[in-house]
FIKOLVO-458546 format. One record per residue (C-alpha): residue in three letters; y, x, z. Coordinates in Angstrom, 1 decimal. Example, Ala and Ser with C-alpha at 12.3 -4.5 7.8 and 13.67 -1.06 7.14 Angstrom:
ATOM residu py px pz
ATOM ALA -4.5 12.3 7.8 .
ATOM SER -1.1 13.7 7.1 .
END
This chain:
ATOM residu py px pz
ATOM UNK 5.5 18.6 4.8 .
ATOM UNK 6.3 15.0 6.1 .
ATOM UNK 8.4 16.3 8.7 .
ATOM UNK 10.5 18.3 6.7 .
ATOM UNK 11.5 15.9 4.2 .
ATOM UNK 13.9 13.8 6.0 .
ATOM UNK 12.3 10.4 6.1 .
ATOM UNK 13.9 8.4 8.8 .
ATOM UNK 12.0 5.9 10.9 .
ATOM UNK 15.7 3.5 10.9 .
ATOM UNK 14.9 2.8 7.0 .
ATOM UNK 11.3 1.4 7.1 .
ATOM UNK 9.3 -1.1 9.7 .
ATOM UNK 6.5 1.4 11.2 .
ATOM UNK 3.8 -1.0 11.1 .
ATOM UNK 4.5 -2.8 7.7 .
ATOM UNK 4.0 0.3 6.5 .
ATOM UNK 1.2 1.6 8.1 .
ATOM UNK -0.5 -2.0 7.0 .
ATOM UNK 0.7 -0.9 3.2 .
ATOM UNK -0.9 2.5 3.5 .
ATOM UNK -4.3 1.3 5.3 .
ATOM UNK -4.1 -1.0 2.6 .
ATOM UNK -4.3 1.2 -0.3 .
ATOM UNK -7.0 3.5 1.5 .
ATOM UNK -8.9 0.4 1.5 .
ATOM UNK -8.5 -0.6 -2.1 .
ATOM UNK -7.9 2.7 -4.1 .
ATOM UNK -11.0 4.3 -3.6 .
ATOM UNK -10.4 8.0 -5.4 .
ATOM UNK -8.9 10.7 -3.7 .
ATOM UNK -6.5 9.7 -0.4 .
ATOM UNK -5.6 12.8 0.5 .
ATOM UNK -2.0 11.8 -0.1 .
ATOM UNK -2.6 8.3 2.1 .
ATOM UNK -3.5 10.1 5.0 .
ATOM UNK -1.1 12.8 4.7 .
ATOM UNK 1.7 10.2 5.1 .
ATOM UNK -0.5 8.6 7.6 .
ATOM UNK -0.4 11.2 9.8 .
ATOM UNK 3.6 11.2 10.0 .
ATOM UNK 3.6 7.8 10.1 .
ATOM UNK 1.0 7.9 13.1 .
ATOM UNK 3.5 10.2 14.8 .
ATOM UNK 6.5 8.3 14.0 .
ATOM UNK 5.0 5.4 16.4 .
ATOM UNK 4.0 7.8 19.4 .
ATOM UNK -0.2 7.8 18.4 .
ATOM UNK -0.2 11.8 17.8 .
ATOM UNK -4.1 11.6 18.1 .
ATOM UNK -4.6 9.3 15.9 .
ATOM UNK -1.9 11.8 13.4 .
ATOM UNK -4.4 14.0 13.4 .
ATOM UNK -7.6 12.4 13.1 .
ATOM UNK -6.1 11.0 9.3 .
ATOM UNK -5.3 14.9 8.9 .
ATOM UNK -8.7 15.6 9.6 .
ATOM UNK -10.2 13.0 6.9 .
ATOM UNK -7.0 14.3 4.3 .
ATOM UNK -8.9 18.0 5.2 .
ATOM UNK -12.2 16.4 4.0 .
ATOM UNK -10.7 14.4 1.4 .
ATOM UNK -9.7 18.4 0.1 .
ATOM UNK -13.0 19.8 0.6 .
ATOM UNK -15.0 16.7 -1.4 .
ATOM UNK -12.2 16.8 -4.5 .
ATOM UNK -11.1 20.2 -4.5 .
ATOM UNK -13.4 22.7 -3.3 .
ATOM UNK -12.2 25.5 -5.4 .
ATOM UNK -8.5 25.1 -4.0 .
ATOM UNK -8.7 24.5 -0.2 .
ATOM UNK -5.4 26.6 0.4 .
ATOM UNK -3.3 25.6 -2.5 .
ATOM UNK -3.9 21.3 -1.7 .
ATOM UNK -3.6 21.8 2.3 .
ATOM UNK -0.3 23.1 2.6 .
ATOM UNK 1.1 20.0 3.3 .
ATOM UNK -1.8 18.9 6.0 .
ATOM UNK -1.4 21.7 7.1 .
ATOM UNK 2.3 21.4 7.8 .
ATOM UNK 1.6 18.3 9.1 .
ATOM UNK -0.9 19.4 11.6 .
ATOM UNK 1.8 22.0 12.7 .
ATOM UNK 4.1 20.1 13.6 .
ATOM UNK 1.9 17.1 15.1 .
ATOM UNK 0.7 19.9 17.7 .
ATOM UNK 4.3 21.1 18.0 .
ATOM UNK 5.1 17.4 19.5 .
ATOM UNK 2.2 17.4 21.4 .
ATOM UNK 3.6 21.2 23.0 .
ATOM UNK -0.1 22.4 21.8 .
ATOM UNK 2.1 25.3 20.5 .
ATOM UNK -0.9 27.8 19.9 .
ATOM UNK -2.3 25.2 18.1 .
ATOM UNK 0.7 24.6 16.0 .
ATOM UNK 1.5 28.2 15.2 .
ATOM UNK -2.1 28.9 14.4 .
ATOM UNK -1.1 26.6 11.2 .
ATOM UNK 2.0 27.6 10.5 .
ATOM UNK 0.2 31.0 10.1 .
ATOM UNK -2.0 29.1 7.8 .
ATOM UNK 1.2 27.8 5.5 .
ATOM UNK 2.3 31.1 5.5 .
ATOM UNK -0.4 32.9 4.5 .
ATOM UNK -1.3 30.7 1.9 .
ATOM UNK 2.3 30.6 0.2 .
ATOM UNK 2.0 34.6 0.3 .
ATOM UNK -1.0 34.4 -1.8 .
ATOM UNK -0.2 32.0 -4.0 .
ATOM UNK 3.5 33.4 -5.2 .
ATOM UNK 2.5 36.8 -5.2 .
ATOM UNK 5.6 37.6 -2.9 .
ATOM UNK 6.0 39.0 0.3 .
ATOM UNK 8.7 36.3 1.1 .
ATOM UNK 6.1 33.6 0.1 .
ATOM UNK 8.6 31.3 -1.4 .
ATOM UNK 7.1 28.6 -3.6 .
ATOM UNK 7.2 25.4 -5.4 .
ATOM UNK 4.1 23.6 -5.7 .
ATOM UNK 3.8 20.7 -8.1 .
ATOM UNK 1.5 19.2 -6.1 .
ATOM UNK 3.3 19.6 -3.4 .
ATOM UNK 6.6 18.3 -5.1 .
ATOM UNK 4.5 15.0 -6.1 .
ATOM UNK 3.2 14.1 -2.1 .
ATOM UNK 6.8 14.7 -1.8 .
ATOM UNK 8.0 11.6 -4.1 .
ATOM UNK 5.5 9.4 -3.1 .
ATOM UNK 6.2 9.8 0.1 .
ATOM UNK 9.6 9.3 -0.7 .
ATOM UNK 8.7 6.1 -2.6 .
ATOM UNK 7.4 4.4 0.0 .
ATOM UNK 10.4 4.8 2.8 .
ATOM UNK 12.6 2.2 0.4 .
ATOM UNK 15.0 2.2 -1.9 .
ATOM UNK 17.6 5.0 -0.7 .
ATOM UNK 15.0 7.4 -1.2 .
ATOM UNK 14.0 6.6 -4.9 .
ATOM UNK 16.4 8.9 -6.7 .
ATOM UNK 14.8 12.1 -4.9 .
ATOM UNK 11.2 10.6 -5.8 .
ATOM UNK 12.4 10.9 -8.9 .
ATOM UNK 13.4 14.4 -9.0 .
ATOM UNK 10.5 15.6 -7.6 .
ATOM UNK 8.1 14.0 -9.7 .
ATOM UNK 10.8 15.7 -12.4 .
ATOM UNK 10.3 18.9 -11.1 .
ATOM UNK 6.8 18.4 -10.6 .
ATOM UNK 6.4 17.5 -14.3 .
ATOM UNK 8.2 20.8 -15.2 .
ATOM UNK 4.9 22.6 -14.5 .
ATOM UNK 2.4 20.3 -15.3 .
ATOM UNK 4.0 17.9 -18.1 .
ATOM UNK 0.9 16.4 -19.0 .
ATOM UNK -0.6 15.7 -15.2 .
ATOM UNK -1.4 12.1 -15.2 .
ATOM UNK -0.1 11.7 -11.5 .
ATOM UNK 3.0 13.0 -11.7 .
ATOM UNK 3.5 10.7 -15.0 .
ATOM UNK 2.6 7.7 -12.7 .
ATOM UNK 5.1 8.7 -9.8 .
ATOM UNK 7.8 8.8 -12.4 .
ATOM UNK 7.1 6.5 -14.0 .
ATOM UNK 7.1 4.2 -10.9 .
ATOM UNK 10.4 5.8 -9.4 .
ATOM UNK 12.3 5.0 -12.9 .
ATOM UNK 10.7 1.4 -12.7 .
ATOM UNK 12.1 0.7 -9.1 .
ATOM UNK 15.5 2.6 -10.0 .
ATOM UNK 15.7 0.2 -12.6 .
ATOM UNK 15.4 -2.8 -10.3 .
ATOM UNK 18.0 -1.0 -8.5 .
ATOM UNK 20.9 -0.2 -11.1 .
ATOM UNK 20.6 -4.3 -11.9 .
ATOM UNK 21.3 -4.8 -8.1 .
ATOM UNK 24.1 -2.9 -8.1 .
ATOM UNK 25.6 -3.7 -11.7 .
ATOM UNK 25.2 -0.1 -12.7 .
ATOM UNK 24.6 1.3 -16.4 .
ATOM UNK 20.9 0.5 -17.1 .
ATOM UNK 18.2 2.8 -18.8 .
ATOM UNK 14.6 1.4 -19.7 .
ATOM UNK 11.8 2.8 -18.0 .
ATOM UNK 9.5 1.9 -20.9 .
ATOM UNK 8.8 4.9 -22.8 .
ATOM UNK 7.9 6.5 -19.4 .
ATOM UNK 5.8 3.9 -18.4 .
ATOM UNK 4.2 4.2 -21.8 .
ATOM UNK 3.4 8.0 -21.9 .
ATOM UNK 1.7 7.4 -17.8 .
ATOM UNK -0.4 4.4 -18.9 .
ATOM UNK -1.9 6.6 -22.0 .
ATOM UNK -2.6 9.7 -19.5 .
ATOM UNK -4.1 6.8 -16.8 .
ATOM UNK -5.8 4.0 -18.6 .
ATOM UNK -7.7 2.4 -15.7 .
ATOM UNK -4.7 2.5 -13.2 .
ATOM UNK -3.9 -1.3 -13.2 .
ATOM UNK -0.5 -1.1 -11.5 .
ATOM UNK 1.0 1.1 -14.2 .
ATOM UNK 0.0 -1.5 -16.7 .
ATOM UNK 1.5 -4.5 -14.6 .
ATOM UNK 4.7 -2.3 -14.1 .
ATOM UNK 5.0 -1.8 -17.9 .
ATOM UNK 4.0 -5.7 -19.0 .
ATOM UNK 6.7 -6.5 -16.4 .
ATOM UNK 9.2 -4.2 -18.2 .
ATOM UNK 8.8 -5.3 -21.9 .
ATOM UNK 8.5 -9.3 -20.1 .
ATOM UNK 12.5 -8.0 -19.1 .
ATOM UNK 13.3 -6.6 -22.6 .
ATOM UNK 12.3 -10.3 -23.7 .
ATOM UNK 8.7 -8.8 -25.2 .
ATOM UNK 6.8 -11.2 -22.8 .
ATOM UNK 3.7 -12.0 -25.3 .
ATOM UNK 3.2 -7.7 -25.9 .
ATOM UNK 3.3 -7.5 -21.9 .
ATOM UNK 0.7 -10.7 -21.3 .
ATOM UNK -1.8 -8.5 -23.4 .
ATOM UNK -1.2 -5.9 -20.1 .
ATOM UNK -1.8 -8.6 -17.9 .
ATOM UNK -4.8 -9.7 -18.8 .
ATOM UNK -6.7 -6.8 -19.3 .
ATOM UNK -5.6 -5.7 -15.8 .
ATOM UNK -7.3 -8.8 -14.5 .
ATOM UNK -10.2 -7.4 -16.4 .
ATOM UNK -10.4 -4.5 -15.4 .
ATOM UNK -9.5 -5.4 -11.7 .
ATOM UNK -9.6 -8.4 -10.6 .
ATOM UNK -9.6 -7.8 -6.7 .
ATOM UNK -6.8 -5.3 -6.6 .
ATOM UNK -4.1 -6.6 -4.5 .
ATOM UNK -2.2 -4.3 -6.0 .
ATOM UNK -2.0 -5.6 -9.6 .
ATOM UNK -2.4 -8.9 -8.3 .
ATOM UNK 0.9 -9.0 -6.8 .
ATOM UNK 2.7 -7.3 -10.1 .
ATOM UNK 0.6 -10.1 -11.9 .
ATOM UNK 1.9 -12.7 -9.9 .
ATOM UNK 5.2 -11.9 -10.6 .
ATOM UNK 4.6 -11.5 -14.1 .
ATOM UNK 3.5 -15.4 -14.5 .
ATOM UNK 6.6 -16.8 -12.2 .
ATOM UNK 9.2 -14.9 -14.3 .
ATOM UNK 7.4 -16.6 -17.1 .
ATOM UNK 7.6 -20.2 -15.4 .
ATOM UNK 3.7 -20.4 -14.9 .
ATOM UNK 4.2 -20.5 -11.5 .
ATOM UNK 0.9 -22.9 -10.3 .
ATOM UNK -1.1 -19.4 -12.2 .
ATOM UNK 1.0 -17.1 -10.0 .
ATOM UNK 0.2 -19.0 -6.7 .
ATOM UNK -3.2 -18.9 -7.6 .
ATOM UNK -3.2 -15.3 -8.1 .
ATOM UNK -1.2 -14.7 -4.8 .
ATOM UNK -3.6 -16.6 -2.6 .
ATOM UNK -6.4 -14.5 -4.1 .
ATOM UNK -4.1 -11.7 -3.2 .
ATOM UNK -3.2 -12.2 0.4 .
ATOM UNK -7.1 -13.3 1.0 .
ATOM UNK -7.4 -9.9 0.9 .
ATOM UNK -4.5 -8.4 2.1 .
ATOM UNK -3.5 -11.3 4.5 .
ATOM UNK -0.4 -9.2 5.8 .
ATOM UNK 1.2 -8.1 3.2 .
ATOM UNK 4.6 -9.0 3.2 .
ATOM UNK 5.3 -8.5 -0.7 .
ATOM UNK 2.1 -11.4 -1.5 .
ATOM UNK 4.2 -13.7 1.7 .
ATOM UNK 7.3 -13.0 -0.4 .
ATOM UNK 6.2 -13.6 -3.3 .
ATOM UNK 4.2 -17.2 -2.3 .
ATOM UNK 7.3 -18.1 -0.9 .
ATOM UNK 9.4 -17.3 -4.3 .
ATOM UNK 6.7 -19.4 -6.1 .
ATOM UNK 7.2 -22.9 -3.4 .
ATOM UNK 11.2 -22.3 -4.1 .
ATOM UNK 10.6 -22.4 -7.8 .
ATOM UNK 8.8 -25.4 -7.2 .
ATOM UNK 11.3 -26.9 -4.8 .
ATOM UNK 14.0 -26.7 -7.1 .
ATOM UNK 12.1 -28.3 -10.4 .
ATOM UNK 11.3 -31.0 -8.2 .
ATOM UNK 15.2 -31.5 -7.2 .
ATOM UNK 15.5 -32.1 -10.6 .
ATOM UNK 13.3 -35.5 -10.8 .
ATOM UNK 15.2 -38.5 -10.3 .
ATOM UNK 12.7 -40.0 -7.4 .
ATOM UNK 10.6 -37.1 -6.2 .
ATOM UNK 7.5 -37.4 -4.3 .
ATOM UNK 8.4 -37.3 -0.8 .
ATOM UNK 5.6 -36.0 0.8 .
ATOM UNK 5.3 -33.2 -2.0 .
ATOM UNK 8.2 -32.0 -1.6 .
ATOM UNK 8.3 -31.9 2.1 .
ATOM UNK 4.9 -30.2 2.1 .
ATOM UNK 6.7 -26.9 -0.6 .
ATOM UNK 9.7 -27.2 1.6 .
ATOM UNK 7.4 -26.2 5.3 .
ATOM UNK 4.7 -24.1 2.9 .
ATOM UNK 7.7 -21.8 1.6 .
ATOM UNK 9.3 -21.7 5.1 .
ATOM UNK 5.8 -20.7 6.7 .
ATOM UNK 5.9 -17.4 4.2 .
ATOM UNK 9.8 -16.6 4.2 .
ATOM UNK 9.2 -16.1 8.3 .
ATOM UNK 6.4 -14.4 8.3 .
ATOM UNK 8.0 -12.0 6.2 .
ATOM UNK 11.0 -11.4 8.4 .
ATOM UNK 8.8 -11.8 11.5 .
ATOM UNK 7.0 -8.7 10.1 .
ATOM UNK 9.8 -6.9 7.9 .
ATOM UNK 13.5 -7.4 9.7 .
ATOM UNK 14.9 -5.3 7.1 .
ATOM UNK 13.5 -7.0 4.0 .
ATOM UNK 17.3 -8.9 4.1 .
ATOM UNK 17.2 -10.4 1.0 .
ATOM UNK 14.9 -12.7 2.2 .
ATOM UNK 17.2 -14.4 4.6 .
ATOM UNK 18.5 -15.9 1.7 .
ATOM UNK 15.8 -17.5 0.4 .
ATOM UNK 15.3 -19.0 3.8 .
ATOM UNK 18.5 -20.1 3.9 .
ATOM UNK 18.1 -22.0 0.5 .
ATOM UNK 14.7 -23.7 1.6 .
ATOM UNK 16.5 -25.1 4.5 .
ATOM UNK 19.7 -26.1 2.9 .
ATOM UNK 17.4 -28.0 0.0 .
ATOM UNK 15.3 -29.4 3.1 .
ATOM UNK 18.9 -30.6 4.4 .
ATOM UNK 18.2 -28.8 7.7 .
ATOM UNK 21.5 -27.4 8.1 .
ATOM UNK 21.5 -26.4 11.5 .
ATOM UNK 18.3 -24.2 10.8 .
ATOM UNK 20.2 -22.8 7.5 .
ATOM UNK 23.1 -22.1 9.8 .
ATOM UNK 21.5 -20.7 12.3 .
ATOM UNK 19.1 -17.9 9.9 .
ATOM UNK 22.7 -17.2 8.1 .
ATOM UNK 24.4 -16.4 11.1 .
ATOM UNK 22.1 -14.2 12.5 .
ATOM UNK 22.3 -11.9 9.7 .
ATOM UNK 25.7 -11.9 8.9 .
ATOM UNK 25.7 -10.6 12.7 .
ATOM UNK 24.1 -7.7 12.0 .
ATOM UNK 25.4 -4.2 11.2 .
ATOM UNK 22.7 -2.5 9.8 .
ATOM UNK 23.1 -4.4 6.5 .
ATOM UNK 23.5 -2.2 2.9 .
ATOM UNK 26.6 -3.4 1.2 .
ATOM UNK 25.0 -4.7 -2.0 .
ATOM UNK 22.5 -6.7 0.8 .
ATOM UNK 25.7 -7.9 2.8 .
ATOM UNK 27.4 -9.0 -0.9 .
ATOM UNK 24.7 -10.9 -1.6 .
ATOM UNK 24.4 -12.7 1.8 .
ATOM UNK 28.0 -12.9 1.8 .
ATOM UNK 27.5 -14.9 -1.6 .
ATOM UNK 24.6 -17.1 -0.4 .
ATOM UNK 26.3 -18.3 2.6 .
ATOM UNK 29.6 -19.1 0.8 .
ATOM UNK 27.1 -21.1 -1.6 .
ATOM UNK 26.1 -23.3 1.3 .
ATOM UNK 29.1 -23.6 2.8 .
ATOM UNK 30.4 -25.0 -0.9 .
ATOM UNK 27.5 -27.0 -2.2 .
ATOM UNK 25.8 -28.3 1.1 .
ATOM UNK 28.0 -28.1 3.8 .
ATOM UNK 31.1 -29.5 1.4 .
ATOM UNK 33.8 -27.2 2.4 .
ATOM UNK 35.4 -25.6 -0.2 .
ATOM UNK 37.9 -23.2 2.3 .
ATOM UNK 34.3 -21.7 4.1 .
ATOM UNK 32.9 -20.8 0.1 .
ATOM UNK 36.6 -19.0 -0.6 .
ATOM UNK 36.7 -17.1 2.7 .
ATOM UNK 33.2 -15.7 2.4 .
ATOM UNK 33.0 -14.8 -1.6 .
ATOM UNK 36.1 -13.2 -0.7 .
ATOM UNK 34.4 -11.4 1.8 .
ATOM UNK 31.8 -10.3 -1.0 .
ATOM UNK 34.4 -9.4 -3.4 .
ATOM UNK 36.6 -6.8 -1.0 .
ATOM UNK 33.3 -5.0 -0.4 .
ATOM UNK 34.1 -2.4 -3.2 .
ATOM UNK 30.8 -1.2 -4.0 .
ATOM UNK 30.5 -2.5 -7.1 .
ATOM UNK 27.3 -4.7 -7.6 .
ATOM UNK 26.0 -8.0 -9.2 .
ATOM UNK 26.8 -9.7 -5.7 .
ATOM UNK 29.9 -8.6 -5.5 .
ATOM UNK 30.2 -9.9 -9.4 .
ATOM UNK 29.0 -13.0 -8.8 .
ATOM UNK 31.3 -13.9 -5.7 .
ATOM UNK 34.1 -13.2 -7.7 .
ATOM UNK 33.3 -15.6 -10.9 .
ATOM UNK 32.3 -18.4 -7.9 .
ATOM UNK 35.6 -17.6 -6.2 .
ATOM UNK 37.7 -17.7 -9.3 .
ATOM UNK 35.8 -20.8 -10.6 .
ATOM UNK 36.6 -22.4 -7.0 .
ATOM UNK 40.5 -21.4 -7.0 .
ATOM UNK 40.7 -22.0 -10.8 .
ATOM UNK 39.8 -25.1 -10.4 .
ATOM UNK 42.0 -25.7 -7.9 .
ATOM UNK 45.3 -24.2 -9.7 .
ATOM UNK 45.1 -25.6 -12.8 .
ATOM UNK 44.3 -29.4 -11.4 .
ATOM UNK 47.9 -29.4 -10.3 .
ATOM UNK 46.5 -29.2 -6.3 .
ATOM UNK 47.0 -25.8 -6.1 .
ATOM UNK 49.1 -24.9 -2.6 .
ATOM UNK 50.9 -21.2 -2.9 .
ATOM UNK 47.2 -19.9 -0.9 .
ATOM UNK 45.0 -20.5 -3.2 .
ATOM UNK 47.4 -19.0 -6.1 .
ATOM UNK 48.0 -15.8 -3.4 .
ATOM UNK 44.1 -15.7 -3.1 .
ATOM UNK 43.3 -16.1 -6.7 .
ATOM UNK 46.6 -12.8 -7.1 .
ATOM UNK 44.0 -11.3 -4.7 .
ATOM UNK 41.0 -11.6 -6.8 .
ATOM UNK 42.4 -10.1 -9.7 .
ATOM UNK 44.1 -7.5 -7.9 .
ATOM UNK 40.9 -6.5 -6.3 .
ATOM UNK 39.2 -6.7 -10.1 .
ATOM UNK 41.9 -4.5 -11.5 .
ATOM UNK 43.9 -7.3 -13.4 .
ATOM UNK 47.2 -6.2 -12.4 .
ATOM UNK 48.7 -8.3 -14.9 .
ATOM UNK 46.9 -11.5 -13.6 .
ATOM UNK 47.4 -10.9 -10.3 .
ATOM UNK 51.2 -10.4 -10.9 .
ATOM UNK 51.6 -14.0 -12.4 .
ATOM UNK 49.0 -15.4 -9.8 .
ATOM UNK 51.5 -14.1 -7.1 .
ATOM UNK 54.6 -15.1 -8.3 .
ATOM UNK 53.4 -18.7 -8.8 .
ATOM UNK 52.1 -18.4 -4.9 .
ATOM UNK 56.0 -17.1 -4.2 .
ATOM UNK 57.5 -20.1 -6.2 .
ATOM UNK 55.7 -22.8 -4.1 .
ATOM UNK 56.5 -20.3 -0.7 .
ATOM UNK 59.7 -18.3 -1.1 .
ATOM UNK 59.7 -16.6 2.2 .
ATOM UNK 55.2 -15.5 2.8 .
ATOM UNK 55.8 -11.4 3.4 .
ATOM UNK 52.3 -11.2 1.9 .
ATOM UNK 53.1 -12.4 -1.4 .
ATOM UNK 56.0 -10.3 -1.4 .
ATOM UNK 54.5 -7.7 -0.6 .
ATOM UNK 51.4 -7.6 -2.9 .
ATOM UNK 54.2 -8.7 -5.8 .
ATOM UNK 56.8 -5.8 -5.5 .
ATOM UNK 53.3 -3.0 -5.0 .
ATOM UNK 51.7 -4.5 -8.3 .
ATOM UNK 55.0 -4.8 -10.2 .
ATOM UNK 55.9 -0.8 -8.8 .
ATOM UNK 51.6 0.3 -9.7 .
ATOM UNK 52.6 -0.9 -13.2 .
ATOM UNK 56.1 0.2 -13.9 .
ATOM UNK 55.0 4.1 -12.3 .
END
C-alpha cells in the first residue's frame, strides 16, 4: 500500500496535489478507486486521518459498484491503507483487524501458506502512485507498470501507465542530456487498447509533434477536442501542442478554457505564463512595439509565473521564467531579487540548479552588462558534473564568452586559465593544456596554472 512504497512528503507540495487528485475525481468519471486510494495517504500525509479514511470508504464502494465478483483481490491496497491510517491514529484493534484482512486475502489468492504475492493490479496503483510524486519516482512507475504488463500484456491500464511513464522519462533524459528512446510505439499500442482516453492521444500527438511529424499529431489533437472538449486534462496537453507549434493566441485560448475549470492548477498557470513570454519576446523583436501591449503581457505572465510558485515552491524551473519576464520588463531589482532567492536554496536538483545557474549568468551578461558575473556563474553550472543540457549549455555560453575574449587580443592570463578550466572540466586535455600555458605565458609565477598544467601534462603522459 501507500505507506509502504516510499513516497516522501519532501518531494511534492501536499495541497497541489491533493488539488491534482480532487481534480481528476471530478473530471474522470469511471472507476476512482485508485484516486482515493492515493487520497487517503495523501490525507494522512497532511495530519486529516479522518478524512484518510472517509476516501477509503468511497475507494471500498468504488470496489463494490466495478468489481463485485473481486472484493478481496482489488482491496488489498485499501485495505493496507486503512491499516495503517488506524495504526497512526493508535486504533490498533482497528488496524490489525485489516492487516488480518491483507493477510487472509494474499493466502487465498497465491495458494500459499506464506501468502506471498504479486498482483498486477496492485503493481499498477503502485506506478501511478509513483507518477504523481515527480520525477525521481518515474523510473519505478515504470517498472511496475512493466511488471504489471508481464501478466496482463494486453490490460489497457497498465498500457496507459507505461506509456505515460516512458513519455515523462523521455522529457527527462532531454533534461539531463542522456541517450534518448521514443516513447511512440508505446504510446501507440495504449491509444489502440484505450480509444476514448484523450490524454494518451495528446501525449502521443505531442510525441510525433517532437519527431518533427506535427501535421500526423494535429489529427490527435483535434479529435481529442472532439471527443472532449471540457477535459482539463487534454486541454492542457492541447495547449502545449499549439505553442510548440507557434499558434500561441489558440493555446491561450484553450488554457483559459482550462483553468475556468480547474482555476488552480498550476500546470494551466504555467503554461499561460509560457504562452505571454512567447508573446513578450516576438514583440521585442518589432522595431517600435506597442507600449501598453507589451506592458499589459509583461504583468499578465508575472500574475501566472507567481501564482505558480506561490502554490508549487518546488516547481524551480519556473523561477526562471520569472526571472526572464522581469529582466525583459527591465525590472532588475525584481529579477535580482526572484534569482537570489533561489540560488539560496539547498533543496535544489542539480540539473534544476544548472539550469538556474545558466539563467542567472544570462542576466547578469545580457541585462545587467557584466561579462565577469555571466563567467563566474556558467562556471558554476559547468563544475556541477552531472551531466545535463544545463550544464551543456553553460559551457558553450562560457566558452563563447572567454573565446571571444582570447582571440580579440584582450584576453588577460584569467580568462585563458578559465577557458584551460572549461576544457579540462569537458575532458579536452589537449585544449586545456594550450589554454593553460598561454594563461602561464601572460603570468609566469600563478601556482594555479602551474598546477593544473604539470597534472594535465602528467594525466596525458601516464
Amino acid at each position: 500500500c501507500h505507506f509502504t512504497w516510499d513516497l516522501h512528503k519532501e518531494d511534492v507540495i501536499v495541497e497541489t496535489l491533493e488539488e491534482r487528485i480532487l481534480d481528476h475525481i471530478k473530471f474522470v468519471k469511471e472507476c476512482n478507486i485508485t484516486d482515493y486510494n492515493i487520497l487517503s495517504y495523501v490525507c494522512h500525509l497532511k495530519n486529516s486521518n479522518e478524512e484518510g479514511l472517509r476516501n477509503l470508504q468511497k475507494a471500498e464502494e468504488a470496489i463494490q459498484e466495478h468489481h463485485p465478483g473481486e472484493i478481496a483481490r482489488r482491496s488489498l491496497v485499501t485495505w493496507g491503507n486503512y491499516a495503517w491510517i488506524y495504526y497512526h491514529m493508535q486504533r490498533y484493534e482497528e488496524a490489525q483487524t485489516y492487516v488480518s484482512k491483507v493477510e487472509n486475502s494474499c493466502k487465498k489468492l497465491s495458494g500459499t501458506a506464506l501468502g506471498k504475492i504479486q498482483l498486477p493490479e496492485v503493481c499498477a496503483e503502485q506506478g501511478w502512485a509513483l507518477l504523481l510524486f515527480g520525477e525521481k519516482y518515474y523510473e519505478r512507475a515504470k517498472n511496475c507498470f512493466e511488471n504489471a504488463l508481464k501478466s496482463e500484456p494486453d490490460n489497457p491500464e497498465f498500457n496507459a501507465g507505461y506509456a505515460i511513464a516512458m513519455f515523462r522519462l523521455e522529457g527527462c533524459a532531454r533534461w539531463n542530456n542522456e541517450e534518448m528512446w521514443s516513447c511512440l510505439e508505446a504510446l501507440k499500442r495504449a491509444v489502440e487498447l484505450n480509444p476514448n482516453n484523450t490524454t494518451l492521444l495528446a501525449l502521443l500527438a505531442l510525441e510525433l509533434q517532437r519527431l518533427e511529424r506535427g501535421t500526423e499529431g494535429e489529427r490527435y489533437i483535434e479529435e481529442g477536442l472532439q471527443k472532449t472538449p471540457d477535459f482539463p486534462g487534454f486541454l492542457r496537453y492541447a495547449a502545449s501542442f499549439y505553442r510548440k507549434k507557434r499558434e500561441v493566441d489558440k493555446a491561450v485560448n484553450i488554457l483559459k478554457k482550462s483553468l475556468a475549470l480547474t482555476p488552480n492548477s498550476v500546470t494551466v498557470h504555467h503554461q499561460l505564463g509560457l504562452c505571454y513570454k512567447s508573446k513578450i519576446l516576438q514583440l521585442k523583436k518589432e522595431r517600435n512595439p506597442p507600449r501598453e501591449e507589451f506592458e499589459n503581457l509583461i504583468e499578465r505572465a508575472i500574475f501566472h509565473l507567481k501564482t505558480v510558485i506561490k502554490k508549487d515552491p518546488l516547481f524551480f524551473t519556473v523561477y526562471n521564467d520569472l526571472g526572464l519576464i522581469y529582466s525583459l520588463g527591465k525590472r532588475y531589482e525584481e529579477a535580482e531579487e526572484i534569482f537570489q532567492k533561489v540560488l539560496h536554496r539547498n533543496d535544489i536538483p542539480c540539473v534544476d540548479k544548472q539550469l538556474i545557474y545558466l539563467n542567472y549568468g544570462k542576466f547578469q551578461h545580457f541585462h545587467m552588462k557584466s561579462e565577469s558575473k555571466a563567467i563566474e556563474y556558467y562556471m558554476e553550472g559547468l563544475k556541477m558534473e552531472k551531466d545535463s543540457y544545463g550544464r551543456k549549455l553553460c559551457s558553450e555560453a562560457v566558452e563563447k564568452l572567454l573565446k571571444q575574449k582570447t582571440e580579440s587580443g584582450l584576453g588577460h592570463a584569467t580568462d585563458f586559465g578559465t577557458l584551460g578550466l572549461v576544457h579540462k572540466l569537458n575532458g579536452k586535455k589537449q585544449e586545456a593544456i594550450e589554454c593553460y600555458q598561454k594563461a602561464i605565458a601572460l603570468d609566469p609565477n600563478n601556482q594555479e596554472y602551474l598546477n593544473a598544467l604539470a597534472e594535465l601534462q602528467l594525466s596525458i603522459s601516464s
